[in-house]
N, C-alpha and C positions, 0 to 999 in steps of 0.2 A: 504494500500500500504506500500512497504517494506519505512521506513526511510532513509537507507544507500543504497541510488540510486546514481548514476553516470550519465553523459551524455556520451551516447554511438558516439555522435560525434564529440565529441571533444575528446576521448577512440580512434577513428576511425583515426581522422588524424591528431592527436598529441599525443598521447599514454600517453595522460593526461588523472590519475583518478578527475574529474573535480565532485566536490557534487553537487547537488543538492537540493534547498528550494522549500516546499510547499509552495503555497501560495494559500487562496482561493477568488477567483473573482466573480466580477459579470456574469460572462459568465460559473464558474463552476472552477472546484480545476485546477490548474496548478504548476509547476513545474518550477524552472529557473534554468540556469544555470549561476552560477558566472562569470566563465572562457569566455564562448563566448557569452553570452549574451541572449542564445533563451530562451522563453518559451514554454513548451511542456504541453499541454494538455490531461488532464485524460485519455480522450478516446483516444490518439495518445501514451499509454505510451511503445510500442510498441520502441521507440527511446531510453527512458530509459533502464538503463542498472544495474539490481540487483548487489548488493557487491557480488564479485568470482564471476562472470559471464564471467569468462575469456577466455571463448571459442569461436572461431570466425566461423562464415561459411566460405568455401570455395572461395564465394563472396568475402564477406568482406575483406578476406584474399589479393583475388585478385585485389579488389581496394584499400585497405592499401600498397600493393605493386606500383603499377600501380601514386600510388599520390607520393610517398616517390620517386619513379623514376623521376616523373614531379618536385617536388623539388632540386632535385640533379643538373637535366639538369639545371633549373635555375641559381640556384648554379654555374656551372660552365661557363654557357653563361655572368652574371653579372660578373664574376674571370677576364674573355677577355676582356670584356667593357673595366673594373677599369684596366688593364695592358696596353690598346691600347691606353685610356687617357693619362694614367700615363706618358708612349715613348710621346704622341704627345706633353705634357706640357713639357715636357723632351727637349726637340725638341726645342720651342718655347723660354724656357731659356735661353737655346743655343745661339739662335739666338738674342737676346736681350742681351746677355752679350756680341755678338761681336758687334752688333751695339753700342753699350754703350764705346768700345775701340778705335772703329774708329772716 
């Protein structure tokens, strides 16, 4: 097996080239990934991803789009939260400095 492997999912939905360590097990040679933690097995190397393998299917493409979409909206849902907070402690201040006058 090629040395300079990559984990194709963490490639997928962090466009991290994340290496990968052999290691071999009592269950048969496996593979980790640093970055997120899995181990991928020989016969699954199917997930791994050879060095300049940088061509994506069409899928792939469209779930790398599709998650980076799902990110974003989070993104912007947590922006309102933390701005709706922010006015209400805002608010609360407010009102805690007038009670503190009178």
């Amino acid at each position: 097996m090629n040395k300079d492997t990559y984990c194709r999912k963490c490639w997928l939905r962090l466009r991290k080239l994340a290496p990968l360590t052999c290691y071999e097990r009592a269950d048969g040679a496996a593979y980790h990934c640093s970055f997120c933690g899995d181990f991928i097995y020989a016969e699954r190397f199917d997930t791994v991803m050879p060095e300049q393998d940088y061509s994506l299917t069409q899928d792939e493409l469209r779930y790398t789009i599709h998650s980076l979409q799902k990110q974003l909206a989070k993104v912007g849902n947590a922006r309102a939260q933390l701005i709706t907070t922010i006015t209400k402690l805002e608010i609360m201040l407010e009102l805690a400095k007038e009670k503190e006058v009178k």
